[in-house]
Every structure is written in C-alpha cells, then in structure tokens.
N, C-alpha and C positions, 0 to 999 in steps of 0.2 A: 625473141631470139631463143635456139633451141640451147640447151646446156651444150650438147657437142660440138656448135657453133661457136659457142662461146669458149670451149674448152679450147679448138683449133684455133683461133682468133689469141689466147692469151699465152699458147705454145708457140707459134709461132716468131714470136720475139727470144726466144730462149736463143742459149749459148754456151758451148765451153769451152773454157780456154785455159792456159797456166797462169797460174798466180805470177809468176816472170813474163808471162809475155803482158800482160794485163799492167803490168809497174812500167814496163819496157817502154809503151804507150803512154802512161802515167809521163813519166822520165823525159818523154821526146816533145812533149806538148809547149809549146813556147808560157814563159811569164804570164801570167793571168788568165791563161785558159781555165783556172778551176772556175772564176768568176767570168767570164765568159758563158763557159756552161750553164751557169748556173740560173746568171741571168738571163739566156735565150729559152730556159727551160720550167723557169718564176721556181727554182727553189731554192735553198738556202747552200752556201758554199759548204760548208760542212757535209751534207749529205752527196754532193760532189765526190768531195774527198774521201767518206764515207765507202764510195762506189770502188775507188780505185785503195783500199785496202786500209784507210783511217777511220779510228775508232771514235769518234766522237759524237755518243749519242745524246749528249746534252742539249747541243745544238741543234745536231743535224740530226736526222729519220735512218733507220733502217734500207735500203736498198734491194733487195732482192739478191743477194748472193749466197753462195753455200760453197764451203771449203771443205773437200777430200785432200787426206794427203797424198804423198804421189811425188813420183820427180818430175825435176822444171819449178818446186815449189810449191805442187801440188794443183790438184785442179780447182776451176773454179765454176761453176754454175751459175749464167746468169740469166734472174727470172725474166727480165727485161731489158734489151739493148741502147735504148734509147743515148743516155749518158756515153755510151762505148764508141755508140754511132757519128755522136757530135763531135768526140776527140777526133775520131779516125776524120770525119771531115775537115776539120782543122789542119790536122797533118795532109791529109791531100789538099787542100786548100794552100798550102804552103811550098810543098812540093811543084804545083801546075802556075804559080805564079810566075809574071815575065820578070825577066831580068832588066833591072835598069839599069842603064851604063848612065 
C-alpha cells in the first residue's frame, strides 16, 4: 500500500467537534453504554471513557483526541471515530425503536 493511500485511509476517520457537544453525547447515551462500547469494540471500559473526556490512563489507553481551547468548550480533534460512531448508533438505535403499548 502506497503511504498516500494509507495517509487517506487513516484521515478519513478524523473529526471535530466541541468538547460540549462530545459530553452532550457522552450525557445522552443510556446506563452501560460505556461497556456496551467497549465490549462491541474488545477494549477496556476506561479507554471508553477515556474517549469521551476521562482521564484514566492507568487503566484505559490513550484515544486519539486533541484539545484546542475555544468556545462551546473548546474543540476537539478526533483521530478516529469509531467510539463516537457506536454512541451515535446507540442513540439512533434508541430514537427508531417501536413503541410498545
């Protein structure tokens, strides 16, 4: 594979967002989605949480994020959506569910 191929392949997942809208997300996600994610994902809950603005590098790994300040919270950079991707499916997952009487 060519480096530019690779370079567009690992850009491609990138994103930015505010720090508030990113907790917002965090905030909305029902009871046990950190482990949810985490499990659907084989990593450790912590670097989860990690993702959505918790510090625990004990546990959990690094994530790919990078913090400018800025209003809203400030922005956030992320190197990889994956984690962002599986909340946001949770929350539409939740939202498109039927209603049982």
């Amino acid at each position: 594979m060519k480096l530019i191929e690779l370079l567009t392949i690992k850009f491609m997942n990138m994103r930015t967002i505010t720090f508030n809208e990113l907790r917002r997300i965090k905030d909305s996600l029902p009871s046990g989605s950190m482990h949810r994610i985490a499990d659907e994902l084989g990593m450790n809950v912590d670097t989860v949480r990690n993702f959505f603005g918790g510090h625990n590098f004990k546990e959990g790994k690094s994530v790919g994020i990078h913090l400018e300040p800025g209003p809203d919270g400030g922005l956030v950079m992320l190197d990889d959506t994956t984690v962002l991707d599986r909340a946001l499916r949770i929350l539409d997952d939740m939202n498109t569910e039927p209603v049982r009487v």
